[in-house]
C-alpha positions as CSV (number, residue, x, y, z in Angstrom):
1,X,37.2,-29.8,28.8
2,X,36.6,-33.4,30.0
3,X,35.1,-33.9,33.2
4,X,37.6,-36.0,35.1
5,X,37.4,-35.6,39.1
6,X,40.3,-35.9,41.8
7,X,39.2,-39.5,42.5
8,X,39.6,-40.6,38.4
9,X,43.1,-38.8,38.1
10,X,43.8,-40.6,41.6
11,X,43.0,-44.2,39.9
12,X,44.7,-43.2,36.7
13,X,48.1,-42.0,38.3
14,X,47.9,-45.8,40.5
15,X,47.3,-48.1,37.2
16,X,50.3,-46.1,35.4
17,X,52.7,-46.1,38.6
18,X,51.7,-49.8,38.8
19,X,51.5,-50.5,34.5
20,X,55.0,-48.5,34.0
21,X,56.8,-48.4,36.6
22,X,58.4,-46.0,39.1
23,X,61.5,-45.9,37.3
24,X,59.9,-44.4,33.9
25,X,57.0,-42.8,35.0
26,X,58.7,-39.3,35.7
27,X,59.9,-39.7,32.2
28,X,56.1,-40.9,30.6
29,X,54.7,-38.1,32.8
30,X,57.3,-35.3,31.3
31,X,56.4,-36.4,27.7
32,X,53.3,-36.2,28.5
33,X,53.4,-32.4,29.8
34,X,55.0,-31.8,26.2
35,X,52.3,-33.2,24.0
36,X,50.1,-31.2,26.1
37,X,51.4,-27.9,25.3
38,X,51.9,-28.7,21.9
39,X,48.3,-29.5,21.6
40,X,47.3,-26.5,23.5
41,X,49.8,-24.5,21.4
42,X,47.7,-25.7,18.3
43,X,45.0,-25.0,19.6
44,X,45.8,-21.3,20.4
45,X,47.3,-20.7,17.0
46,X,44.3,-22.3,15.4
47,X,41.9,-20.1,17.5
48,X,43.9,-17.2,16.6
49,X,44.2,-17.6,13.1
50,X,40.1,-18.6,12.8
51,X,39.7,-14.8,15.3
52,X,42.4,-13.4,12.4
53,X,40.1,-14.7,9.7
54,X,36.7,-12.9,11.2
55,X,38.8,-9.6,12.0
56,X,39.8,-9.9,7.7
57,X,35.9,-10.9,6.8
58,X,34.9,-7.9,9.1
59,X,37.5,-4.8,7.8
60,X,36.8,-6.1,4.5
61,X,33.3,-5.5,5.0
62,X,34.0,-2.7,7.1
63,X,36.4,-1.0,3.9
64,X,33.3,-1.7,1.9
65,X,31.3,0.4,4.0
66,X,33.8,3.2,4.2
67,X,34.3,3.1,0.7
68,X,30.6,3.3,-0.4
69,X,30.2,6.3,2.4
70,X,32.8,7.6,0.9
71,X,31.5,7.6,-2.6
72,X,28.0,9.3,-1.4
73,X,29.8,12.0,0.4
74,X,31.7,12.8,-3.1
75,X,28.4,12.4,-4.9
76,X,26.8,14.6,-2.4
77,X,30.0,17.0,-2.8
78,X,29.3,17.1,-6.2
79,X,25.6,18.2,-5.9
80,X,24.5,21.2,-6.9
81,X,21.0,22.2,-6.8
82,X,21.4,25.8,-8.2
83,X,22.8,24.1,-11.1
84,X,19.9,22.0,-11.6
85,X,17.2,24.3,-11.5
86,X,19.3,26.6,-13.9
87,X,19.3,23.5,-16.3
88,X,15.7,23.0,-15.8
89,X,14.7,26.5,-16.6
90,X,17.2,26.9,-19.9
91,X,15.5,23.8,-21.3
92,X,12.2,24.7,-20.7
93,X,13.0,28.5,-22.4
94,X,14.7,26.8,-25.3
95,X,11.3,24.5,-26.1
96,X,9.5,27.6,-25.6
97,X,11.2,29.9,-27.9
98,X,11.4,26.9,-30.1
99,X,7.7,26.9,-29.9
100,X,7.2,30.5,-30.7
101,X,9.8,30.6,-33.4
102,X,7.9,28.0,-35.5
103,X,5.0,29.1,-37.7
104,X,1.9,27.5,-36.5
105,X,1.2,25.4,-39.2
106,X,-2.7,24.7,-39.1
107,X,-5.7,26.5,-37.5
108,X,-7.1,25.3,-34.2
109,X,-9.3,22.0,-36.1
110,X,-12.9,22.5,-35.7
111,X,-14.6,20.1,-33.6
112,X,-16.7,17.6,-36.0
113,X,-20.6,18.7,-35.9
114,X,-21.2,15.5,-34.2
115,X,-19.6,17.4,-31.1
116,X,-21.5,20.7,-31.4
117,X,-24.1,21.3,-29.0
118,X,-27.6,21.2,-30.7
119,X,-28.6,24.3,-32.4
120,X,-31.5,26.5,-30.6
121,X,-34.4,26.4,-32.9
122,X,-35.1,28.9,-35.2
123,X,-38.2,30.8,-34.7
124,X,-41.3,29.7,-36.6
125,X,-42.8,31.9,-39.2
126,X,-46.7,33.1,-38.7
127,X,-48.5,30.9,-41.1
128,X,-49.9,33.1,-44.2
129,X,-53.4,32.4,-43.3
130,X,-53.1,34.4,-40.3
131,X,-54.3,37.3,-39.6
132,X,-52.0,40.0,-39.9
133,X,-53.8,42.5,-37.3
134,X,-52.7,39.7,-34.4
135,X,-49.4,42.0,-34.1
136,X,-49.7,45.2,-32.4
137,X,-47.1,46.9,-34.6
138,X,-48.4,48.7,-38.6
139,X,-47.7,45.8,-41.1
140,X,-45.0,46.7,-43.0
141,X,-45.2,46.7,-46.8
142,X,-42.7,43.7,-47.4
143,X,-43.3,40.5,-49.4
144,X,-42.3,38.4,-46.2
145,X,-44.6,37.2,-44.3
146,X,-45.8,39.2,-40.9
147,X,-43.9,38.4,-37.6
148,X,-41.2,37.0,-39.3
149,X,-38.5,40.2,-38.8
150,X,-40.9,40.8,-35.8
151,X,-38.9,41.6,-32.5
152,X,-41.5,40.5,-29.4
153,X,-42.3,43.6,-27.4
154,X,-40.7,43.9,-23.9
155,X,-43.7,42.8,-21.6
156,X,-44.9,40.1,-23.8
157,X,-43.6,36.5,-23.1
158,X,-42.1,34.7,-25.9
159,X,-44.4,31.3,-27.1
């Protein structure tokens, strides 16, 4: 604790046996001893109850621990997964039969015509000028114009 050598003690002990006296100075020296130990007594208790203190902070913190543990294992003890799933699947069934128990209430809506894909175009009708012997089929005896009902043959290519 303080860094006294042999040789200070030595000049200490030879001023007090000179300063006090050889009468007193086993007396001085005996007080002395005492208010040593009570200071190291302090000391001890002081370093025991700040020790104490740290052990309290620690189990508290330690019960903390144990007690949130604790609580997951219940939690986990608790846990069912069958359960669950069972839950799951009776709430999906109810919205389902829900589903098919209502009427539907509209049709599927038709997409706007913007939406449609562009019609194919309609085949052109012969112009009435034409000649009707162009076609290799008899010209039927309709007031519509020739090629109009026609159906291309099998080896011709369409135009």
């Amino acid at each position: 604790m303080f860094d006294i050598g042999w040789s200070e003690l030595l000049l200490i002990g030879i001023v007090a046996l000179i300063a006090i006296g050889p009468k007193e100075l086993p007396t001085v020296l005996r007080t002395l001893g005492q208010w040593m130990g009570k200071l190291r007594r302090m000391a001890g208790e002081f370093q025991n109850q700040f020790h104490e203190a740290l052990r309290e902070a620690e189990m508290a913190d330690l019960k903390k621990h144990v007690d949130d543990i604790t609580s997951t294992a219940k939690s986990y003890a608790n846990f069912d997964p069958v359960s669950e799933v069972r839950r799951e699947f009776e709430s999906t069934q109810h919205q389902i039969e829900n589903a098919m128990a209502q009427p539907p209430t509209a049709a599927a809506p038709t997409p706007a015509p913007e939406a449609l894909p562009p019609a194919l175009p309609e085949p052109t009708a012969a112009p009435a000028s034409a000649p009707a012997a162009s076609t290799s089929a008899p010209a039927a005896s309709t007031s519509e114009p020739a090629g109009a009902d026609a159906k291309p043959d099998a080896g011709s290519k369409p135009a």
